[in-house]
FIKOLZA-1660 file (N, C-alpha, C; in steps of 0.1 Angstrom, whole numbers, plus 5000, padded with zeros to 4 digits):
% residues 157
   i   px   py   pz ch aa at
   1 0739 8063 3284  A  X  N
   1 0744 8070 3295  A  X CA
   1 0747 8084 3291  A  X  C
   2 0743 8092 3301  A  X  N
   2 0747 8108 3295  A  X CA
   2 0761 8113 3297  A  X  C
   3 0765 8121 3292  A  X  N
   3 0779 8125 3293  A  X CA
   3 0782 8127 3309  A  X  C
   4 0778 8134 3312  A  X  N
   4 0779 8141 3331  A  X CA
   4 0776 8127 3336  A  X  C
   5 0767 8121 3331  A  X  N
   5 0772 8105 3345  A  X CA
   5 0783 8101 3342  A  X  C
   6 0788 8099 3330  A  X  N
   6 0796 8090 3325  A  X CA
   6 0811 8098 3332  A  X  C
   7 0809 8112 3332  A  X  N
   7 0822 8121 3340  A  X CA
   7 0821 8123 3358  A  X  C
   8 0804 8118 3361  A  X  N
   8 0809 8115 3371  A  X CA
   8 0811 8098 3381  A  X  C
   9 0809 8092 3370  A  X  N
   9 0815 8080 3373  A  X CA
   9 0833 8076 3370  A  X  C
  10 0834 8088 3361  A  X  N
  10 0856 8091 3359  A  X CA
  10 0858 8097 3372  A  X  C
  11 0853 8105 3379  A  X  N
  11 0857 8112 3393  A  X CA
  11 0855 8097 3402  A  X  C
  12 0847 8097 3400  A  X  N
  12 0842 8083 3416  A  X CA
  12 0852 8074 3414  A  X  C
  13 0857 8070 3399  A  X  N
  13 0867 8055 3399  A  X CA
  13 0880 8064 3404  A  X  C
  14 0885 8080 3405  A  X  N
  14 0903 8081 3403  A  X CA
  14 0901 8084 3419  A  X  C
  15 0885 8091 3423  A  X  N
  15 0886 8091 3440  A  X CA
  15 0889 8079 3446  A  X  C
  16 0883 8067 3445  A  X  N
  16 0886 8053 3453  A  X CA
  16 0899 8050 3451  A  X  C
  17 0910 8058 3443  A  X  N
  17 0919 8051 3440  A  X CA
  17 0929 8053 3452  A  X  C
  18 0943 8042 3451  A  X  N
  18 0951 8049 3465  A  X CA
  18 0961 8062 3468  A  X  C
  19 0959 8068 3460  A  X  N
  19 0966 8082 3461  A  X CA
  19 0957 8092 3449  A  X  C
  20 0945 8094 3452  A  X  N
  20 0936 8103 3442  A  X CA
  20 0943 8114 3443  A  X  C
  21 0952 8120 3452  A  X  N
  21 0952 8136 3445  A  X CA
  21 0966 8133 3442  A  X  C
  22 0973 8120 3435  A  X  N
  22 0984 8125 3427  A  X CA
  22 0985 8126 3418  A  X  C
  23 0997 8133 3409  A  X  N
  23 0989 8143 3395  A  X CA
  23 0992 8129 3385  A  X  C
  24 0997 8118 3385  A  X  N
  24 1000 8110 3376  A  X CA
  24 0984 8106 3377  A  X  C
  25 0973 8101 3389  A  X  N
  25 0960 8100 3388  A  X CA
  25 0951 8115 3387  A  X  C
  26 0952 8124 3388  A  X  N
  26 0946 8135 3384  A  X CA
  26 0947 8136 3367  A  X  C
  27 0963 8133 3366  A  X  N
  27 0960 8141 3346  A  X CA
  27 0956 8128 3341  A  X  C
  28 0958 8113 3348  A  X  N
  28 0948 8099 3338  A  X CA
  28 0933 8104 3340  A  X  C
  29 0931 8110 3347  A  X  N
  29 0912 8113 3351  A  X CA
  29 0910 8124 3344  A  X  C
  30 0917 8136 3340  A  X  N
  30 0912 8141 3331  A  X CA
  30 0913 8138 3315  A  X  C
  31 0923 8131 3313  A  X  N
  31 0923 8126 3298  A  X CA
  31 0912 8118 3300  A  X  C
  32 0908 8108 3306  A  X  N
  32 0892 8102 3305  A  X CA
  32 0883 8111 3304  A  X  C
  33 0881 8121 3314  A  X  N
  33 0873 8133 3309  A  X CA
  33 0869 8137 3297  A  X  C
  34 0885 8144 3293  A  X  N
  34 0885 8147 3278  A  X CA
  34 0881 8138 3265  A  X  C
  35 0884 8123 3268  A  X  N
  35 0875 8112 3260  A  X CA
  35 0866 8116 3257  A  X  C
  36 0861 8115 3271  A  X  N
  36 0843 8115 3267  A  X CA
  36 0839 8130 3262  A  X  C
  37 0841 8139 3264  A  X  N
  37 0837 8153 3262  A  X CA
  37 0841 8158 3252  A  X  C
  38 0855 8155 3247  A  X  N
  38 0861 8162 3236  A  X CA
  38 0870 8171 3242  A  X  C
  39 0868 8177 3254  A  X  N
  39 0876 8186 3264  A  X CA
  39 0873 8187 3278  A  X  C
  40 0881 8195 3287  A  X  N
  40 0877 8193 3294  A  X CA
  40 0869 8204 3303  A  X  C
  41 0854 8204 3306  A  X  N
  41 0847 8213 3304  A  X CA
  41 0849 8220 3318  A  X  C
  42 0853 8235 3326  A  X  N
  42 0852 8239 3339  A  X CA
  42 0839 8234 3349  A  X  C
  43 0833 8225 3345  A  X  N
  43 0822 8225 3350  A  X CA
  43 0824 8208 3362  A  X  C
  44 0834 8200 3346  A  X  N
  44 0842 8189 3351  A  X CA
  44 0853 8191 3362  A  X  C
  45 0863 8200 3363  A  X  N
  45 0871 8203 3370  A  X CA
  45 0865 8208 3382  A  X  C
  46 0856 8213 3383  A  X  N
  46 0853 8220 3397  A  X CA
  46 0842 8206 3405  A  X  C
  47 0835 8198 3398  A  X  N
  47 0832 8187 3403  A  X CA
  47 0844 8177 3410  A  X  C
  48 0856 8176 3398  A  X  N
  48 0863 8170 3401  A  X CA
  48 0869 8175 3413  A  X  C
  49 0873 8186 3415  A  X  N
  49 0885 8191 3424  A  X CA
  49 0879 8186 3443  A  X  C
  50 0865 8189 3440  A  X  N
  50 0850 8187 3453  A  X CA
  50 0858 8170 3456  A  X  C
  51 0856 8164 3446  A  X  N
  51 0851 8151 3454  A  X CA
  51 0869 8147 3454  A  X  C
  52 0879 8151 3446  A  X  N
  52 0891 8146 3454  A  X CA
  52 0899 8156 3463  A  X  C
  53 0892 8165 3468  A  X  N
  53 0897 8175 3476  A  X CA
  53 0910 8181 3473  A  X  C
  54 0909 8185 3464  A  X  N
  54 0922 8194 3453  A  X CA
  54 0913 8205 3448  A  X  C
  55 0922 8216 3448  A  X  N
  55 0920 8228 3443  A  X CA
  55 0920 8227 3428  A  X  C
  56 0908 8236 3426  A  X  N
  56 0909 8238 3406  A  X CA
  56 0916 8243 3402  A  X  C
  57 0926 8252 3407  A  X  N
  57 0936 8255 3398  A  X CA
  57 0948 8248 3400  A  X  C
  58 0946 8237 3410  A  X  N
  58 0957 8222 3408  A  X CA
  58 0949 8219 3394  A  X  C
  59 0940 8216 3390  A  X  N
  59 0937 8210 3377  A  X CA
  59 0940 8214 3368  A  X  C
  60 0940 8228 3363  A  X  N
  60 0941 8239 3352  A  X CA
  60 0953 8240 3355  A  X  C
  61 0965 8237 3363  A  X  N
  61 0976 8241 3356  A  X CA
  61 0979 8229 3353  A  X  C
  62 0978 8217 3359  A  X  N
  62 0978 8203 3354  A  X CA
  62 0972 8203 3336  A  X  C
  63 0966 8212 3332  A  X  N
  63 0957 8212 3319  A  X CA
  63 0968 8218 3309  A  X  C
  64 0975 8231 3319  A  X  N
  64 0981 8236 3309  A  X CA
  64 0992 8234 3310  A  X  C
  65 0999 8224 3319  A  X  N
  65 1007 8216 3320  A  X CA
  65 1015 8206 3304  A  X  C
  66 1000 8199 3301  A  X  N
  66 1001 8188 3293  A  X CA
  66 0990 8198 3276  A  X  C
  67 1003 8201 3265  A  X  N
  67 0994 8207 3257  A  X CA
  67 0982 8197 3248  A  X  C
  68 0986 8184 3253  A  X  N
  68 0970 8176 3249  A  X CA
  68 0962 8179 3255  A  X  C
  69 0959 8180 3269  A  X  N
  69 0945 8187 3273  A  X CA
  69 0940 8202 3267  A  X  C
  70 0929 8196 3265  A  X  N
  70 0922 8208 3261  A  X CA
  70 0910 8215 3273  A  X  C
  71 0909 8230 3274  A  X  N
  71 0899 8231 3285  A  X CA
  71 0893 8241 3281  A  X  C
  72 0892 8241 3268  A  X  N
  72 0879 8246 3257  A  X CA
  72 0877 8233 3242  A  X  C
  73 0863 8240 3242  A  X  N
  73 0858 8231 3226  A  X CA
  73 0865 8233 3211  A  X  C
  74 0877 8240 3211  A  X  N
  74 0884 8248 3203  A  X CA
  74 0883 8236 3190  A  X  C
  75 0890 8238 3177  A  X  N
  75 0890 8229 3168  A  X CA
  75 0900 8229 3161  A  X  C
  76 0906 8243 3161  A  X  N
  76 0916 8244 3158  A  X CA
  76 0928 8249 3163  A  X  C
  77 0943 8252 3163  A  X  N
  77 0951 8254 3172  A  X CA
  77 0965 8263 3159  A  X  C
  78 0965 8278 3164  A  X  N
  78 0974 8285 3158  A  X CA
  78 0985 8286 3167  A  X  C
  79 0997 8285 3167  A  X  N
  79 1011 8287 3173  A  X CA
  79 1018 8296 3167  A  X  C
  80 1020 8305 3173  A  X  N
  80 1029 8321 3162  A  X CA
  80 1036 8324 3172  A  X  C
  81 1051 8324 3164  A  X  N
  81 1067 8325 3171  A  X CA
  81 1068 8340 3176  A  X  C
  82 1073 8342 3189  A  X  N
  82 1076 8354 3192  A  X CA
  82 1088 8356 3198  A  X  C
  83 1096 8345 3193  A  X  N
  83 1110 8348 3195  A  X CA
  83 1120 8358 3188  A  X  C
  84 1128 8363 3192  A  X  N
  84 1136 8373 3188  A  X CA
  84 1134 8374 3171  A  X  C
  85 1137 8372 3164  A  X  N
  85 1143 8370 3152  A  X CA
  85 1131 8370 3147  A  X  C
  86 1116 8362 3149  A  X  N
  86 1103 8367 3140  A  X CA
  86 1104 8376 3147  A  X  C
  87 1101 8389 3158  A  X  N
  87 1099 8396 3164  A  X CA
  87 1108 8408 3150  A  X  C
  88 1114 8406 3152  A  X  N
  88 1124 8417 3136  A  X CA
  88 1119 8413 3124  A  X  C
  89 1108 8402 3123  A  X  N
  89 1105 8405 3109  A  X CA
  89 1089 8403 3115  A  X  C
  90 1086 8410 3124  A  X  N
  90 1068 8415 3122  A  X CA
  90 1061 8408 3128  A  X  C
  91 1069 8397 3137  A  X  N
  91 1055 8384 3143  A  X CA
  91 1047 8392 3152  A  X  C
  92 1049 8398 3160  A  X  N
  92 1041 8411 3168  A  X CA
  92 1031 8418 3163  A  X  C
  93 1028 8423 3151  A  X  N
  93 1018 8427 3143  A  X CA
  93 1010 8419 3136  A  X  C
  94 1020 8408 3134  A  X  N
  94 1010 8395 3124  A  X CA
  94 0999 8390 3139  A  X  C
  95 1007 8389 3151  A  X  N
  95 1002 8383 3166  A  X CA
  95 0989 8392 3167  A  X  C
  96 0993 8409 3166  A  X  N
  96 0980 8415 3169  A  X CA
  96 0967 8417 3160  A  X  C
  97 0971 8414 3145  A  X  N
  97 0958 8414 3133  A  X CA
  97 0956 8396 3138  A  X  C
  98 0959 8390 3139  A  X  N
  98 0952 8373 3144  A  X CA
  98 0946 8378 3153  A  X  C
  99 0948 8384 3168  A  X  N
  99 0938 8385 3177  A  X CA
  99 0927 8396 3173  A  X  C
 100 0927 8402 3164  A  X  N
 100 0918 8415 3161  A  X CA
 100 0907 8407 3153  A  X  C
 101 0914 8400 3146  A  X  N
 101 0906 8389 3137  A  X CA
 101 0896 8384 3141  A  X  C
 102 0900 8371 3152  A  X  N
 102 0894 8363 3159  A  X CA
 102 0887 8370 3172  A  X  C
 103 0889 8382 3175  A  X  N
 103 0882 8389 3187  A  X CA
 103 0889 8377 3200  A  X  C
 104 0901 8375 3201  A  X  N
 104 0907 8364 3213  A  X CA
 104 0899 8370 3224  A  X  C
 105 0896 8361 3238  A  X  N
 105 0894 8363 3252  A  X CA
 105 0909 8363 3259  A  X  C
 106 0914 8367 3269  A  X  N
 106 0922 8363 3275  A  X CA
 106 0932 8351 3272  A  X  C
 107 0927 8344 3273  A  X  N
 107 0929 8328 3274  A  X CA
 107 0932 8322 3258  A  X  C
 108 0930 8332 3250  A  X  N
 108 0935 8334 3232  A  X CA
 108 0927 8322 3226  A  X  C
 109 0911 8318 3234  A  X  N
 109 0903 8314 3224  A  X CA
 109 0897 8327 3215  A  X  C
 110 0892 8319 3202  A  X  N
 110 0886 8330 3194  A  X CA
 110 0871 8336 3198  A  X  C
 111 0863 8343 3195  A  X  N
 111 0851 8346 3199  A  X CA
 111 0842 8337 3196  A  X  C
 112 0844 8327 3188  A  X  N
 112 0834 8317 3185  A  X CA
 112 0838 8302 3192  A  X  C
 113 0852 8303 3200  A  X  N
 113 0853 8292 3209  A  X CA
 113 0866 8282 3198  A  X  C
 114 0863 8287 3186  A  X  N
 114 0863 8273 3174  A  X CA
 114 0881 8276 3174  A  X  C
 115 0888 8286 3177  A  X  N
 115 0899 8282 3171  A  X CA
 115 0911 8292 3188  A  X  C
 116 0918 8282 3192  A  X  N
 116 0927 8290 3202  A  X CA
 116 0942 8291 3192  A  X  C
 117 0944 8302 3196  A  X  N
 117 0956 8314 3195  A  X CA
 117 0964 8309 3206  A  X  C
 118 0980 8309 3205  A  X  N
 118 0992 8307 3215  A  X CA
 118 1003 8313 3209  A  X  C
 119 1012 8316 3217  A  X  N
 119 1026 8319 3217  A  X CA
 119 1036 8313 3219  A  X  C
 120 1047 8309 3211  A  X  N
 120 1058 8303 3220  A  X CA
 120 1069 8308 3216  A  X  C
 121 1080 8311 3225  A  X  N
 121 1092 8322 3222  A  X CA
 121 1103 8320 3209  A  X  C
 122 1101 8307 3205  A  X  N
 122 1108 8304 3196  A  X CA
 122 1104 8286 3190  A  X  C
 123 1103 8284 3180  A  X  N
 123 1096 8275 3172  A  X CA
 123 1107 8267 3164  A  X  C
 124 1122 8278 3169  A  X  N
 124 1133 8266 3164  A  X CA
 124 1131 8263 3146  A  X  C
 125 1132 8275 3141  A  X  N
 125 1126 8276 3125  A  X CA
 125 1132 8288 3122  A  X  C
 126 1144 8297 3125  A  X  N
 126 1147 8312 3127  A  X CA
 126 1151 8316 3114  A  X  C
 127 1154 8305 3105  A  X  N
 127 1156 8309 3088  A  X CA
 127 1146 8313 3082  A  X  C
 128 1135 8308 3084  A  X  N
 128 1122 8309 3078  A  X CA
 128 1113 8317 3082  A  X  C
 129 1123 8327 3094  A  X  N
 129 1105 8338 3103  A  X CA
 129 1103 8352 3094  A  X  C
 130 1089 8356 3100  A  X  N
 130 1083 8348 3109  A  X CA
 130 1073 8333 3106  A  X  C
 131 1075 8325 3119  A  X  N
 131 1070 8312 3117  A  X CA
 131 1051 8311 3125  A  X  C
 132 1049 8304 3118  A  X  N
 132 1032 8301 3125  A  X CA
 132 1032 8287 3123  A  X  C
 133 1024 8277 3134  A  X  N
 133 1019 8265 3128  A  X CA
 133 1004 8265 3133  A  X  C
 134 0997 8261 3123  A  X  N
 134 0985 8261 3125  A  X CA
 134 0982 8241 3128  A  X  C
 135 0974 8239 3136  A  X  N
 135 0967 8223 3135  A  X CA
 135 0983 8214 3131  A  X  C
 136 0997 8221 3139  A  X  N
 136 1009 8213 3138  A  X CA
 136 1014 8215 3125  A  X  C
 137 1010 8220 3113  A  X  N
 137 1016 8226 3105  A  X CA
 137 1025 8237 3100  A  X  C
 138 1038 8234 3097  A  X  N
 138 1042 8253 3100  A  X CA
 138 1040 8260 3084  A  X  C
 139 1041 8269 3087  A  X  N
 139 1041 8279 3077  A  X CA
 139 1044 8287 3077  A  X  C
 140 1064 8287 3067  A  X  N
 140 1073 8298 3076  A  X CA
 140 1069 8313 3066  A  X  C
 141 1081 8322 3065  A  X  N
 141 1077 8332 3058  A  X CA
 141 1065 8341 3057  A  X  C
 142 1058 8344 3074  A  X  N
 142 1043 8347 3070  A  X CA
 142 1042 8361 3069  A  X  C
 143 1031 8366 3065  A  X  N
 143 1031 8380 3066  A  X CA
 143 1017 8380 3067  A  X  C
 144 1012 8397 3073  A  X  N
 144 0991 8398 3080  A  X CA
 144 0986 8391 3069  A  X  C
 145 0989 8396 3059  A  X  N
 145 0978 8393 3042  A  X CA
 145 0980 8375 3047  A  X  C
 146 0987 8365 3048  A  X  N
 146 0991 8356 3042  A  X CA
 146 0978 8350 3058  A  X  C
 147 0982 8353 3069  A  X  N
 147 0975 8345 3082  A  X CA
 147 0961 8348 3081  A  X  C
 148 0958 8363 3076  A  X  N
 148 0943 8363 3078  A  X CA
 148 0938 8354 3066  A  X  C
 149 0942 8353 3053  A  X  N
 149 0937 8345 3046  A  X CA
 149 0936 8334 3048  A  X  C
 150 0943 8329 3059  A  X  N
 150 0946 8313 3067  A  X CA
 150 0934 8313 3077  A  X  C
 151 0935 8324 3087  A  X  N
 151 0925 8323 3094  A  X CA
 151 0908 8326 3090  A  X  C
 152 0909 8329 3080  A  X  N
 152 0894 8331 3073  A  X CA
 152 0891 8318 3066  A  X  C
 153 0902 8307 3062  A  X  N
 153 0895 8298 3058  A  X CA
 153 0894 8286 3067  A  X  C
 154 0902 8289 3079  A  X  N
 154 0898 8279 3095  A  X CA
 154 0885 8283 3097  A  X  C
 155 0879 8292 3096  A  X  N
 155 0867 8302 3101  A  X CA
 155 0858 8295 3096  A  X  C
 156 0859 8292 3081  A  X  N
 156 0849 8284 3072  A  X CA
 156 0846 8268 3074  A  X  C
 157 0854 8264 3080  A  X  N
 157 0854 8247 3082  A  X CA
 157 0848 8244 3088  A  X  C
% end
């Protein structure tokens, strides 16, 4: 069975269901999505939204709702603190050589899709900033020299 039947036979099973456009059955129908695809592809959501009569950007924020969904093929996942305290020791600069790196889109995937870039205001690590976790790993104390060498060998994998 090819992928697209198999995603649109996950739409047809959460439409028959008795409340398809509620988000406890919307975000189970996209984690099946994500099963099968690896993520969940714009192409799935905009099928999906047609046949349960919900808007796509009910789904996409439902996506970015839950950080398990994914709605790129990414492979890997950088988190770099921008809370006060790394912000005084440089997370802002380390933030801008990562995106100059990776050439990010908007949406802080890399130019090759393979690795998404994020933010979060504080990583609750304020002894150790500035903080990064890469793939859930942290790695406090960072500085440009120390991420691009990190990000150059995500690049290689």
């Amino acid at each position: 069975m090819k992928k697209t039947d198999e995603i649109k036979e996950i739409i047809e099973y959460y439409a028959g269901q008795k409340e398809p456009k509620d988000q406890e059955n919307l975000t189970a129908m996209l984690r099946e999505i994500q099963e099968t695809e690896g993520w969940i592809p714009s192409e799935a959501c905009r099928m999906a939204a047609e046949k349960l009569g919900v808007k796509e950007s009910v789904l996409n924020c439902i996506i970015k709702l839950y950080p398990s969904l994914k709605a790129a093929p990414y492979v890997h996942e950088i988190l770099l603190c921008t809370g006060e305290r790394c912000q005084k020791k440089d997370s802002m600069e380390i933030l801008e050589a990562v995106k100059k790196k990776l050439q990010t889109d908007r949406d802080g995937l890399s130019r090759d899709k393979r690795i998404l870039l994020t933010t979060r205001n504080c990583l609750k690590k304020c002894r150790t900033s500035p903080n990064v976790c890469i793939d859930g790993v942290h790695y406090p104390n960072m500085t440009k020299e120390k991420i691009l060498k990190l990000t150059d060998s995500l690049k290689q994998e």
